[in-house]
GUZA-775729 format. One record per atom (N, C-alpha, C, O): residue in three letters; residue number from 1; x, z, y. Coordinates in nm, 2 decimals. Example, Ala and Ser with C-alpha at 12.3 -4.5 7.8 and 13.67 -1.06 7.14 Angstrom:
% residues 2
ATOM     r     k        u        w        v
ATOM   ala     1     1.32     0.78    -0.57
ATOM   ala     1     1.23     0.78    -0.45
ATOM   ala     1     1.32     0.78    -0.33
ATOM   ala     1     1.42     0.85    -0.33
ATOM   ser     2     1.28     0.71    -0.22
ATOM   ser     2     1.37     0.71    -0.11
ATOM   ser     2     1.29     0.79     0.00
ATOM   ser     2     1.34     0.80     0.11
% end
This chain:
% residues 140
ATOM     r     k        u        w        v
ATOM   unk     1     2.35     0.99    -0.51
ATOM   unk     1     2.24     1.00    -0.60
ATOM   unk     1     2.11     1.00    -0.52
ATOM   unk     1     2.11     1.06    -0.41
ATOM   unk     2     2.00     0.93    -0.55
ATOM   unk     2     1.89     0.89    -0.50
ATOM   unk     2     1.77     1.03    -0.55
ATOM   unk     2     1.74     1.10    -0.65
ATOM   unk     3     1.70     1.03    -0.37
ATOM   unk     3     1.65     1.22    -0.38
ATOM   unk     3     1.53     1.13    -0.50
ATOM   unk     3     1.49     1.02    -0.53
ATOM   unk     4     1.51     1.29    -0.53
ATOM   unk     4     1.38     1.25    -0.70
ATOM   unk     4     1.28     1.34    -0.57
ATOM   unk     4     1.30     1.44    -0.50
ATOM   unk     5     1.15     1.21    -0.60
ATOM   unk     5     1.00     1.30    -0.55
ATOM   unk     5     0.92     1.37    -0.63
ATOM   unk     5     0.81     1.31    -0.66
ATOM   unk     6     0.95     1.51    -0.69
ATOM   unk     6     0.84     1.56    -0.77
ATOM   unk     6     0.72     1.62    -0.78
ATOM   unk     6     0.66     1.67    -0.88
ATOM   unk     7     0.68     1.60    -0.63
ATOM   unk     7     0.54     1.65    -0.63
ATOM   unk     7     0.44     1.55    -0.53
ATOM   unk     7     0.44     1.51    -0.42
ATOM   unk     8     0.35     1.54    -0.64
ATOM   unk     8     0.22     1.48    -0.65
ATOM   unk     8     0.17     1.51    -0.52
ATOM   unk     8     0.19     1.62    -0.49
ATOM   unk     9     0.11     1.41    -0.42
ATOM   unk     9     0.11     1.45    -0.31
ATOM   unk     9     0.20     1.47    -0.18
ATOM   unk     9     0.29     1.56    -0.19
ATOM   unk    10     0.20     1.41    -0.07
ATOM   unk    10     0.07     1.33     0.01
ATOM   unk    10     0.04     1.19    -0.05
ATOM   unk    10     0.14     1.12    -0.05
ATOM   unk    11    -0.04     1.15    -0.09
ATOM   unk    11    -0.04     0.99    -0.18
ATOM   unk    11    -0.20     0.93    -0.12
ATOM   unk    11    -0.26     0.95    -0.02
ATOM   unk    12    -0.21     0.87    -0.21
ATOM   unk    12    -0.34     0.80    -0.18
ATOM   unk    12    -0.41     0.76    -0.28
ATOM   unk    12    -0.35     0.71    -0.37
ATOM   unk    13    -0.57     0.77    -0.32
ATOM   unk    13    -0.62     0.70    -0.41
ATOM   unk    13    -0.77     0.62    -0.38
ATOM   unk    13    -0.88     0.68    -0.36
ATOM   unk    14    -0.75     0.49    -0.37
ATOM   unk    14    -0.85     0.42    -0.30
ATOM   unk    14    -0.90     0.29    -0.38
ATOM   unk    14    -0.84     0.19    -0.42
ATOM   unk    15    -1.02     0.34    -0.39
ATOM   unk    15    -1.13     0.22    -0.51
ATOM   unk    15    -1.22     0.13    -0.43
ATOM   unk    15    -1.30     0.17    -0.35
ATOM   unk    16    -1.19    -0.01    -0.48
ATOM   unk    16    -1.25    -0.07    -0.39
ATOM   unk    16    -1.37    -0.14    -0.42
ATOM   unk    16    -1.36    -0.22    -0.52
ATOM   unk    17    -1.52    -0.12    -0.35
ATOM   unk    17    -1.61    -0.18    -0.43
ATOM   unk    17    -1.64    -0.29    -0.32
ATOM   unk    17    -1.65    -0.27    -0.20
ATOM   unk    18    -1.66    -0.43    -0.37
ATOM   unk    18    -1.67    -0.53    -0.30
ATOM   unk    18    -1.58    -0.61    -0.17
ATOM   unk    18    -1.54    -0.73    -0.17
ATOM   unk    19    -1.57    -0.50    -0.07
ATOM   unk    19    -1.49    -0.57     0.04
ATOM   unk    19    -1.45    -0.39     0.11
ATOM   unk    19    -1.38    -0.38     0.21
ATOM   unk    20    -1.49    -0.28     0.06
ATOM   unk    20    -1.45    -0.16     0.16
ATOM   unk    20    -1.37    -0.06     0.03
ATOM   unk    20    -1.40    -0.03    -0.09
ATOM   unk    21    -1.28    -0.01     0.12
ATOM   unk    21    -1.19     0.08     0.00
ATOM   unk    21    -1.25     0.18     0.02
ATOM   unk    21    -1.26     0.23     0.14
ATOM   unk    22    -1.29     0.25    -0.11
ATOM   unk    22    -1.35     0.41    -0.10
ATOM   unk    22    -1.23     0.52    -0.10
ATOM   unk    22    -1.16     0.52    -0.20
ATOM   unk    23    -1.20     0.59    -0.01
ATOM   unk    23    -1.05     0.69     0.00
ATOM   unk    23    -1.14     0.79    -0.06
ATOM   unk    23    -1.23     0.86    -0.02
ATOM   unk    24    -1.06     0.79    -0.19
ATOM   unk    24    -1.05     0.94    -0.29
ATOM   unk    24    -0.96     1.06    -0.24
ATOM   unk    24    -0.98     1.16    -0.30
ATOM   unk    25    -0.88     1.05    -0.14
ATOM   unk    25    -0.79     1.11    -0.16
ATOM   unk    25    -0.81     1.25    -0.08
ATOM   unk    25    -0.75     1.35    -0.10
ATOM   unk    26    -0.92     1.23     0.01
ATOM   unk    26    -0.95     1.37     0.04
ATOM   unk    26    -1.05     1.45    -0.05
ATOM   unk    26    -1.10     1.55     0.01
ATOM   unk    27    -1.09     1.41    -0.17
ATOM   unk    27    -1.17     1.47    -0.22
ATOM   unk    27    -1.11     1.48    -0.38
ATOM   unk    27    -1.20     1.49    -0.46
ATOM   unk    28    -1.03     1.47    -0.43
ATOM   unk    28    -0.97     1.53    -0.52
ATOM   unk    28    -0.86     1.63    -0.53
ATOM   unk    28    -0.76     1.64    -0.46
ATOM   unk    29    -0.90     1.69    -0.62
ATOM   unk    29    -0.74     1.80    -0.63
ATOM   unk    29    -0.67     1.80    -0.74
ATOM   unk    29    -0.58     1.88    -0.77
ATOM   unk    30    -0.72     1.70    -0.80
ATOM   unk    30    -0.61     1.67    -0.93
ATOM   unk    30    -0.64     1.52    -0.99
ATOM   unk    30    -0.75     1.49    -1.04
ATOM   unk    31    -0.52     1.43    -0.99
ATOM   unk    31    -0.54     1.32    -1.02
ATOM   unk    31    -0.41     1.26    -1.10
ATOM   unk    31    -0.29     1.28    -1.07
ATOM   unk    32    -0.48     1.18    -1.23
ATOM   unk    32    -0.33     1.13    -1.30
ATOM   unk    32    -0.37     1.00    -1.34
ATOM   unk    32    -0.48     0.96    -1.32
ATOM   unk    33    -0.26     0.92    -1.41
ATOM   unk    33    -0.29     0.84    -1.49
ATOM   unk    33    -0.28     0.89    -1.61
ATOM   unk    33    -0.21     0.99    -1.61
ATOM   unk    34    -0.33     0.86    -1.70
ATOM   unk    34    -0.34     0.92    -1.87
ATOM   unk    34    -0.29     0.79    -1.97
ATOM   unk    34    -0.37     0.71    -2.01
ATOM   unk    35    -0.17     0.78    -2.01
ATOM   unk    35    -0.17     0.73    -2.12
ATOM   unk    35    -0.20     0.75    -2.26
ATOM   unk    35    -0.13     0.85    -2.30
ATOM   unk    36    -0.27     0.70    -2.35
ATOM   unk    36    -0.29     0.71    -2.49
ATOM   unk    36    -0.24     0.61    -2.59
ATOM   unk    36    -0.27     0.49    -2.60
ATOM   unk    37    -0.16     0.68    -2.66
ATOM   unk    37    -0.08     0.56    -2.75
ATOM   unk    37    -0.12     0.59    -2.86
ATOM   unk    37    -0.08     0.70    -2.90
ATOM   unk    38    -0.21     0.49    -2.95
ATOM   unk    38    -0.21     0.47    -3.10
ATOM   unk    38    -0.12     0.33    -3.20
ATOM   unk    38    -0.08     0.22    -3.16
ATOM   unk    39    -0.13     0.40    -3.32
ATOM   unk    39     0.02     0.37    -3.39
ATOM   unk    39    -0.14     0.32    -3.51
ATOM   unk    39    -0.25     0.38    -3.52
ATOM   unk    40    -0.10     0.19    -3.57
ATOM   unk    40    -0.19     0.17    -3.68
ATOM   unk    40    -0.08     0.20    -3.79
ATOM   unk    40     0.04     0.20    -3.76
ATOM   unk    41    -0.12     0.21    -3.93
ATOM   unk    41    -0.06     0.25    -4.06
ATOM   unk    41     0.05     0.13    -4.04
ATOM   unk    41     0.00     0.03    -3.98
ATOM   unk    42     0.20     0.12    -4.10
ATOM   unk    42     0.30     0.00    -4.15
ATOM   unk    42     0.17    -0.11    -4.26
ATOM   unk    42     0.08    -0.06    -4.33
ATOM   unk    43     0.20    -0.21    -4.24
ATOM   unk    43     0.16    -0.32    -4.35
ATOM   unk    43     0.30    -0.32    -4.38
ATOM   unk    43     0.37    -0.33    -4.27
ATOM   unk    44     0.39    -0.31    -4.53
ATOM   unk    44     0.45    -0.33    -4.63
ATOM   unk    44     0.39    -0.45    -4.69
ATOM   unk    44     0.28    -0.49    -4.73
ATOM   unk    45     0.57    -0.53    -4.68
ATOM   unk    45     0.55    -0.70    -4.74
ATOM   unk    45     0.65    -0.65    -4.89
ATOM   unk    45     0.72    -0.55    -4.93
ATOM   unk    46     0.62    -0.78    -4.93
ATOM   unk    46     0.70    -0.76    -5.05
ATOM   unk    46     0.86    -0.78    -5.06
ATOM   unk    46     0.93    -0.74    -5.16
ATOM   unk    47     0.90    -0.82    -4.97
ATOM   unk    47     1.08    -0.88    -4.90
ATOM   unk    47     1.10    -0.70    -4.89
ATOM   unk    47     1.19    -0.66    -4.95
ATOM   unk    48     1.04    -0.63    -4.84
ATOM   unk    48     1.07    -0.47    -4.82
ATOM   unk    48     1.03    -0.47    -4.64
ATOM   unk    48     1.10    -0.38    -4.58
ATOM   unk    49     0.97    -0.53    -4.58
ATOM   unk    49     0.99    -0.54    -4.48
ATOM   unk    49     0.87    -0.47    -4.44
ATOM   unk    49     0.79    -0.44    -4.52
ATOM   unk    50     0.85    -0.43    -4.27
ATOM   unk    50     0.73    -0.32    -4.27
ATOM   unk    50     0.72    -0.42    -4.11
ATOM   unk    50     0.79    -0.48    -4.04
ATOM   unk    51     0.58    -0.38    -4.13
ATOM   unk    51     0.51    -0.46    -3.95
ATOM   unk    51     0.41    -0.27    -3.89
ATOM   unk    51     0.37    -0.18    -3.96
ATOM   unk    52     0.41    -0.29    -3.75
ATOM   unk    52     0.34    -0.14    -3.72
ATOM   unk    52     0.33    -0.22    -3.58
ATOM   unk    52     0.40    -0.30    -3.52
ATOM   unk    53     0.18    -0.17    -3.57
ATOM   unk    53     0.16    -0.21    -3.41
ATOM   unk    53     0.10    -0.08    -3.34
ATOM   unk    53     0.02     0.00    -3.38
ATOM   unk    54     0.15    -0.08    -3.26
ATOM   unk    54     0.14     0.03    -3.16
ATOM   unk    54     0.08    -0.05    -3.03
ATOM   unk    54     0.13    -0.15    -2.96
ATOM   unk    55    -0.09     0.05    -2.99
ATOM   unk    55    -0.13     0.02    -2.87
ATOM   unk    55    -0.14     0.15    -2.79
ATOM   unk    55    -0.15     0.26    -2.82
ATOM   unk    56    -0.13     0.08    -2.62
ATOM   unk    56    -0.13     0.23    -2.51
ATOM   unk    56    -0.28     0.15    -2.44
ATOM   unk    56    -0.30     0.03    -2.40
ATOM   unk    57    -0.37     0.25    -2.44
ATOM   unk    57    -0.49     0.26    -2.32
ATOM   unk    57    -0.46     0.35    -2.23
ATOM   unk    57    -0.38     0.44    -2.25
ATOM   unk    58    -0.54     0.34    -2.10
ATOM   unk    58    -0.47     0.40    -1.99
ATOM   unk    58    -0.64     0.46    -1.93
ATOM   unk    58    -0.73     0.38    -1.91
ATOM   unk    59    -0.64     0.59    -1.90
ATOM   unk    59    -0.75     0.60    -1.76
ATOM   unk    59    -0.72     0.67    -1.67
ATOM   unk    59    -0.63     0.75    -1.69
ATOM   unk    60    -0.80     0.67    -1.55
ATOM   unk    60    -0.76     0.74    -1.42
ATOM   unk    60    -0.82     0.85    -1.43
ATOM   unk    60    -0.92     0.85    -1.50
ATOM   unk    61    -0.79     0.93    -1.40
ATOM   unk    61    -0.85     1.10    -1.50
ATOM   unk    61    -0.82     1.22    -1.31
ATOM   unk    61    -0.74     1.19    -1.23
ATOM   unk    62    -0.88     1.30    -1.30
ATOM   unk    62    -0.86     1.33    -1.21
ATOM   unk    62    -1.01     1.50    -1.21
ATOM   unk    62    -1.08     1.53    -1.31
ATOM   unk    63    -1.01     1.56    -1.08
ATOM   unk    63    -1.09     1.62    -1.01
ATOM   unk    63    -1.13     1.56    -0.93
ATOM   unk    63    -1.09     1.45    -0.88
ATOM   unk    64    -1.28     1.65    -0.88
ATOM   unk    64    -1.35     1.60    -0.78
ATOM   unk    64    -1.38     1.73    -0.70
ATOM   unk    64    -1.46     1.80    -0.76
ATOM   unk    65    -1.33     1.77    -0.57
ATOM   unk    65    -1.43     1.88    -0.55
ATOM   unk    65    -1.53     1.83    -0.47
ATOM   unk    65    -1.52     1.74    -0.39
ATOM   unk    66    -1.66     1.93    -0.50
ATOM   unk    66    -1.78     1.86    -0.45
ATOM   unk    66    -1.81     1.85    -0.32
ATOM   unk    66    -1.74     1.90    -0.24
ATOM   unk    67    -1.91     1.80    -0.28
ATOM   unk    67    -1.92     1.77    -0.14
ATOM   unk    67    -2.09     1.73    -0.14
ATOM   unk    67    -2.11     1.62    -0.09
ATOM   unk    68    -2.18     1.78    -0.20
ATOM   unk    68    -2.31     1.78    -0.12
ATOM   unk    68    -2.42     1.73    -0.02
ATOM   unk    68    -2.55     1.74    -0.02
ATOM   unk    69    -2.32     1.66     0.07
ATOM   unk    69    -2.39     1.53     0.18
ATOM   unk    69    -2.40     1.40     0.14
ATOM   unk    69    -2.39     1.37     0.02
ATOM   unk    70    -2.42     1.34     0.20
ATOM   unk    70    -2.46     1.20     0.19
ATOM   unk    70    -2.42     1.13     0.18
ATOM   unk    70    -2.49     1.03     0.15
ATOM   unk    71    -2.27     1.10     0.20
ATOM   unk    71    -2.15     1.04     0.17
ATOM   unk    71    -2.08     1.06     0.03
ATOM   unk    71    -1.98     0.99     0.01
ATOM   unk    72    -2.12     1.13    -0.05
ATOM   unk    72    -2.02     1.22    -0.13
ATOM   unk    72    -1.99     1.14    -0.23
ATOM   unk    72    -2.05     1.04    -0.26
ATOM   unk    73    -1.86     1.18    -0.28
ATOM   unk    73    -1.78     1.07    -0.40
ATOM   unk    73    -1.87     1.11    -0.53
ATOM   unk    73    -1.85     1.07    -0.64
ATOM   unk    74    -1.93     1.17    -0.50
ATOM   unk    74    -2.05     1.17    -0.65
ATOM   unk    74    -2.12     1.09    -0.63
ATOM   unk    74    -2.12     1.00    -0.72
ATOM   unk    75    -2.22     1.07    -0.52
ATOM   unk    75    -2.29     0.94    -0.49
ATOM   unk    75    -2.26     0.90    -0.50
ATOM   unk    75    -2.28     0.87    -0.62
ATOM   unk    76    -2.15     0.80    -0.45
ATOM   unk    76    -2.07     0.68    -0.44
ATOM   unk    76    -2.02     0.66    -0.60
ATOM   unk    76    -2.03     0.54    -0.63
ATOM   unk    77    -1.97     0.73    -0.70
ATOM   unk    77    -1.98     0.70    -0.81
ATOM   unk    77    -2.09     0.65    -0.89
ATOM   unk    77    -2.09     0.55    -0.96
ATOM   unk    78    -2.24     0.76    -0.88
ATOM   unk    78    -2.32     0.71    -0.99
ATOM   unk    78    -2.37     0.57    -0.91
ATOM   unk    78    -2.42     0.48    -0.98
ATOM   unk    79    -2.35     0.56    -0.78
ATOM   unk    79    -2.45     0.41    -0.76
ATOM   unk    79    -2.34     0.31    -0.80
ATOM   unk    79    -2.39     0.19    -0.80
ATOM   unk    80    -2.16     0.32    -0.84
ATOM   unk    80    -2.10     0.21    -0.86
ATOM   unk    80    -2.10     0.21    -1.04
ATOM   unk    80    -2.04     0.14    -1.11
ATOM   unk    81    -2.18     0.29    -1.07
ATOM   unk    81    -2.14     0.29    -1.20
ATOM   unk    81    -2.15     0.17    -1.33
ATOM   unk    81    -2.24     0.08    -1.33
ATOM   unk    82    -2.08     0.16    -1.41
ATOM   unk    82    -2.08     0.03    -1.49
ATOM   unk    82    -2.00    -0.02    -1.42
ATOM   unk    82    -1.89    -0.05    -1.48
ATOM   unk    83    -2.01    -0.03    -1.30
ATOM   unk    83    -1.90    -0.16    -1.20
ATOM   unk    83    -1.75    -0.15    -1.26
ATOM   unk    83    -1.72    -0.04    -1.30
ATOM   unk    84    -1.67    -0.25    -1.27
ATOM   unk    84    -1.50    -0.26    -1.31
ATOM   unk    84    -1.46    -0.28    -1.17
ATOM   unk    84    -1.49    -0.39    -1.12
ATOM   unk    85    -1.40    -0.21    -1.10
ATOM   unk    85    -1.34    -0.20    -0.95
ATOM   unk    85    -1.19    -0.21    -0.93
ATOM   unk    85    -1.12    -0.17    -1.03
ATOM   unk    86    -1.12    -0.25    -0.84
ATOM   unk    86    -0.94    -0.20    -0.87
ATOM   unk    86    -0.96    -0.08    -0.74
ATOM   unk    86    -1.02    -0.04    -0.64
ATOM   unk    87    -0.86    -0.06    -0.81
ATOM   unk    87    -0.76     0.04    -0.77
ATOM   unk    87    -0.62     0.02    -0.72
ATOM   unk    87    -0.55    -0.06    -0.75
ATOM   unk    88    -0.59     0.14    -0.60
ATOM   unk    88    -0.47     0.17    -0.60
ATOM   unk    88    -0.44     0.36    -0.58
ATOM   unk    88    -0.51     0.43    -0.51
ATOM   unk    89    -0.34     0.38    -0.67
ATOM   unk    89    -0.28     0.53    -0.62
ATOM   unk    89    -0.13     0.53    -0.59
ATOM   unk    89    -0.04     0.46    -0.64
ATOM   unk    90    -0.14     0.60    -0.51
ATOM   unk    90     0.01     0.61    -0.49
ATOM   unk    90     0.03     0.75    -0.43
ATOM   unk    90     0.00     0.79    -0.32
ATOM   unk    91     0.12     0.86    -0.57
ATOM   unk    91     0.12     0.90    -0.62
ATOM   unk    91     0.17     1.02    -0.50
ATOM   unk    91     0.11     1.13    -0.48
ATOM   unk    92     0.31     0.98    -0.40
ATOM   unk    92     0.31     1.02    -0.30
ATOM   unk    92     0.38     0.93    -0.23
ATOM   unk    92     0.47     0.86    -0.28
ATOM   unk    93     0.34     0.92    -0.08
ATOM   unk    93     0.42     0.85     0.00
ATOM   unk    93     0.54     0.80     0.04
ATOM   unk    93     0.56     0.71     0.12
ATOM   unk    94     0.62     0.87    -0.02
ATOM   unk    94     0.77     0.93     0.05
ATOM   unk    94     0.85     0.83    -0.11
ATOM   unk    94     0.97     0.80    -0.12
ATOM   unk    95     0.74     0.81    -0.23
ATOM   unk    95     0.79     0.77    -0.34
ATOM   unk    95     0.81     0.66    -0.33
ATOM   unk    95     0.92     0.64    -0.39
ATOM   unk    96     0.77     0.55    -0.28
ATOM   unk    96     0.80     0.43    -0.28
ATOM   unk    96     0.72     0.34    -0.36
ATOM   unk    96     0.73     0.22    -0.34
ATOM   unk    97     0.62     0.40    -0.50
ATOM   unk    97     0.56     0.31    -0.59
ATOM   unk    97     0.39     0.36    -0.53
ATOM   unk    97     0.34     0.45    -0.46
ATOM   unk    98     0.34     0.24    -0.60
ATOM   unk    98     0.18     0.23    -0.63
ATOM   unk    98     0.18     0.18    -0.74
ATOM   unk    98     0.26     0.11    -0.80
ATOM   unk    99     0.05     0.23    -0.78
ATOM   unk    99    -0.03     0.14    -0.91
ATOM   unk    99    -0.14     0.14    -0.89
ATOM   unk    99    -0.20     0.23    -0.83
ATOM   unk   100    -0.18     0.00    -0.95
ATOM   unk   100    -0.30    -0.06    -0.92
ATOM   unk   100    -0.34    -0.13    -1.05
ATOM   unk   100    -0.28    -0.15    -1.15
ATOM   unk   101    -0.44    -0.16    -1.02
ATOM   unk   101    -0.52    -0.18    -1.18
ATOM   unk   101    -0.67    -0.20    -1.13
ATOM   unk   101    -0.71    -0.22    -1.01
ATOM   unk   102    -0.77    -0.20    -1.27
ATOM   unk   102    -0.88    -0.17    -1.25
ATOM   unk   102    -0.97    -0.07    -1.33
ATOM   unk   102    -0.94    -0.06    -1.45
ATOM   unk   103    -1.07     0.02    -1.27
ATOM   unk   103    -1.11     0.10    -1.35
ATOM   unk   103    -1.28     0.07    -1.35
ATOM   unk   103    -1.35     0.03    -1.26
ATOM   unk   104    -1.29     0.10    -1.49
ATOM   unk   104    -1.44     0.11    -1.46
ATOM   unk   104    -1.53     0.26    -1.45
ATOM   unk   104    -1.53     0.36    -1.53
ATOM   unk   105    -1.61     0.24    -1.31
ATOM   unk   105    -1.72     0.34    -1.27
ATOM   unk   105    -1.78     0.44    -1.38
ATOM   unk   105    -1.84     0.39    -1.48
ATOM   unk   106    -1.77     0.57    -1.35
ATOM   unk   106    -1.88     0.62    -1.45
ATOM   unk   106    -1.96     0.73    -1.39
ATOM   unk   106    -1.90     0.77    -1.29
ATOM   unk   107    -2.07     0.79    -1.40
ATOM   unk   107    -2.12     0.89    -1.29
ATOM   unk   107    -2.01     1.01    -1.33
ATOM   unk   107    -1.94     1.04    -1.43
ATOM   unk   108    -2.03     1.08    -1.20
ATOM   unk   108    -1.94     1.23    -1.21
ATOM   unk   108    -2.03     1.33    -1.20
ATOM   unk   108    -2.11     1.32    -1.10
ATOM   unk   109    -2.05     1.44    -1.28
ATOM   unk   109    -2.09     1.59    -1.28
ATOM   unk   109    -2.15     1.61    -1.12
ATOM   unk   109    -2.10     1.53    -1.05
ATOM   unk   110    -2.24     1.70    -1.07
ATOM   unk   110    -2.26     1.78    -0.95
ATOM   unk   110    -2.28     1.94    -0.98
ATOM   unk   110    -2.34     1.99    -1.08
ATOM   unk   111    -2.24     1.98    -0.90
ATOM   unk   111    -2.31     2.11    -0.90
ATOM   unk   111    -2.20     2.20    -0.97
ATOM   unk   111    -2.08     2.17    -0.99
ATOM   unk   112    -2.27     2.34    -1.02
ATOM   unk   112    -2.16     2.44    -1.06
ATOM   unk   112    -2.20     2.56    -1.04
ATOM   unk   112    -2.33     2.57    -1.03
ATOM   unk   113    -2.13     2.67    -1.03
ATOM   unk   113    -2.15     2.80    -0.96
ATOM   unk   113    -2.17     2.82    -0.82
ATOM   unk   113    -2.09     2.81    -0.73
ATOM   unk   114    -2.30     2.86    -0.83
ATOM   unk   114    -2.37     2.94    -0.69
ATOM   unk   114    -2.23     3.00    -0.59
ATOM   unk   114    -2.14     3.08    -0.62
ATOM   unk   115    -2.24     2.93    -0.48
ATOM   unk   115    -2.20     2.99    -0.34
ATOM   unk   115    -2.07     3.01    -0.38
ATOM   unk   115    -2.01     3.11    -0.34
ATOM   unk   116    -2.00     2.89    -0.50
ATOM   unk   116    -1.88     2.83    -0.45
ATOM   unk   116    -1.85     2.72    -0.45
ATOM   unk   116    -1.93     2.65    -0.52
ATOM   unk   117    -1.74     2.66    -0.40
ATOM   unk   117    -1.68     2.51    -0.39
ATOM   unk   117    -1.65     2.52    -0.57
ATOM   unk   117    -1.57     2.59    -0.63
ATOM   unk   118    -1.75     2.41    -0.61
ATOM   unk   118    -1.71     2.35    -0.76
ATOM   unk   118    -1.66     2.23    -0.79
ATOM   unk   118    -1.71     2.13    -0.74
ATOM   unk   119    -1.60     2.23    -0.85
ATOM   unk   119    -1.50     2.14    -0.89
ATOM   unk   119    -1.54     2.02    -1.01
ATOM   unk   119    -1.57     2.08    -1.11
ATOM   unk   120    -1.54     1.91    -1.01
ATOM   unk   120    -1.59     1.85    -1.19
ATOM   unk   120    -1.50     1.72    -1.20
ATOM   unk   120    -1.45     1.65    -1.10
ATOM   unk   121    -1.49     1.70    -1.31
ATOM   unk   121    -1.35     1.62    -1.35
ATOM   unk   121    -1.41     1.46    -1.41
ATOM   unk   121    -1.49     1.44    -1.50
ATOM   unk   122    -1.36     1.39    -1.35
ATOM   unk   122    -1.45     1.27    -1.36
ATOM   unk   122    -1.26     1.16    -1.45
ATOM   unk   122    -1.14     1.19    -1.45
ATOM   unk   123    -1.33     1.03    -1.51
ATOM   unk   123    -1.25     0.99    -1.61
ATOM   unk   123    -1.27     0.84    -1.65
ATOM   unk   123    -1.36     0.81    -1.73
ATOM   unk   124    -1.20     0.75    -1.58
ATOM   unk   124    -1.22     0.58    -1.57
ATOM   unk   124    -1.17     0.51    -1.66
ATOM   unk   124    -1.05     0.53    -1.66
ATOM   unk   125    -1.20     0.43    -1.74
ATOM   unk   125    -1.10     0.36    -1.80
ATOM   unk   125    -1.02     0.26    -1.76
ATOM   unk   125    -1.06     0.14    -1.76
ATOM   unk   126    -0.93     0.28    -1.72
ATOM   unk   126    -0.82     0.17    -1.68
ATOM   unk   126    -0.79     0.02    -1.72
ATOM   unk   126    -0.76     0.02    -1.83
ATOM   unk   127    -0.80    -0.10    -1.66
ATOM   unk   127    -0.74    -0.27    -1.77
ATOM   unk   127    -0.65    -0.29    -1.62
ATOM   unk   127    -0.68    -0.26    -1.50
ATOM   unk   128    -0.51    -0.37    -1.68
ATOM   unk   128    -0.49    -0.45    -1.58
ATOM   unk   128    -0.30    -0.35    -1.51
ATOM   unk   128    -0.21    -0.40    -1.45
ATOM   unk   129    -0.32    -0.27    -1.54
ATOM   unk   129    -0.19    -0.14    -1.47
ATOM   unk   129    -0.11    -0.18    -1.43
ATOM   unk   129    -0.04    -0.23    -1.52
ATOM   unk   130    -0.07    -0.17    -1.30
ATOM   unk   130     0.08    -0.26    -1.28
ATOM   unk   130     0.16    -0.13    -1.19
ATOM   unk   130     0.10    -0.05    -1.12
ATOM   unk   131     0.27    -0.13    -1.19
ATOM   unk   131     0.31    -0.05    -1.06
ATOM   unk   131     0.38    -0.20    -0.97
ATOM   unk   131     0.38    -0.32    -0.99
ATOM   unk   132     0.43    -0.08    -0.85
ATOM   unk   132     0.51    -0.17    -0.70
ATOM   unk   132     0.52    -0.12    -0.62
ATOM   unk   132     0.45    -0.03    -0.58
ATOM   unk   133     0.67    -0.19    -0.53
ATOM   unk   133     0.67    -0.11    -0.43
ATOM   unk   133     0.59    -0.10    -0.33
ATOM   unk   133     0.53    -0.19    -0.27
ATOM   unk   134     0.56     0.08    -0.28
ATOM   unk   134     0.47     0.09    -0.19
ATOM   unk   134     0.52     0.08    -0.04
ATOM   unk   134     0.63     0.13    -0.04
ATOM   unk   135     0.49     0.06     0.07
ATOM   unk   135     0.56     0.09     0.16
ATOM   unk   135     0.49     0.13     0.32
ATOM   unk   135     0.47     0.05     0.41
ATOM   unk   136     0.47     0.25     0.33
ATOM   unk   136     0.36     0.32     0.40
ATOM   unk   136     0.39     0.25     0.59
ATOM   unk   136     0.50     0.26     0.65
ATOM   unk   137     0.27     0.20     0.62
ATOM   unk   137     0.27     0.13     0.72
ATOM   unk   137     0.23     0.21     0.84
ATOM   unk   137     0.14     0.30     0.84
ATOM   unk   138     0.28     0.18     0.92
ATOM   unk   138     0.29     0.29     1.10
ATOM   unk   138     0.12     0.31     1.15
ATOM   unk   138     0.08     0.39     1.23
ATOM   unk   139     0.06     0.23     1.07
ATOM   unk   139    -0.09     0.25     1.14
ATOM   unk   139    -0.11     0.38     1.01
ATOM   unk   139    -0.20     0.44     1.07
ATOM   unk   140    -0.10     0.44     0.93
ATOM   unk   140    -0.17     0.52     0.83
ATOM   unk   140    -0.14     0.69     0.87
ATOM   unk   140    -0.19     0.77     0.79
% end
């Protein structure tokens, strides 16, 4: 029987704008993919026969904890914002898959409660989702 990986982490999540991958991965503490599936009403024909279409949208949904300097994945969000970027996550290393896709930019939250590490939850919309195998290379 093949071992099951059930926890999220050590993985990777890295957005790429133009030619340099931005690594998410030390600055989140919670990250998923989100599926949403809507069902439109049956169209009823007259044979008795019924039609139903069912669609799934997908976004990258996650935490951010903050970080304050000049590098920070809040910056780096609001100046890519609007932009449609790909992606890859991979979920944990030891799992074997990635998915990759593309998400589009949106700004993230700053700030929070005085004189602590705050946290704000930022939320992409996904086109394009594919998984594959991942296969973690000796330089990483």
């Amino acid at each position: 029987m093949a071992t099951k990986i059930r926890t999220l982490g050590e993985g990777k999540l890295n957005i790429t704008d133009t030619t340099n991958a931005r690594d998410f991965s030390g600055d989140v503490a919670k990250v998923q993919l989100v599926a949403s599936n809507s069902s439109e009403d049956p169209v009823n024909f007259l044979d008795g026969s019924q039609e139903t279409s069912t669609t799934t949208s997908w976004t990258l949904e996650g935490t951010i904890v903050d970080d304050f300097g000049a590098n920070s994945l809040s910056l780096w969000c609001f100046d890519h914002a609007g932009e449609t970027l790909p992606f890859e996550f991979v979920p944990n290393i030891k799992g074997g898959i990635k998915w990759t896709g593309n998400v589009e930019i949106s700004p993230v939250s700053v700030g929070g409660d005085v004189k602590s590490k705050n946290t704000n939850d930022f939320s992409f919309p996904v086109t394009n989702l594919q998984h594959a195998p991942y296969t973690n290379s000796v330089s990483e």
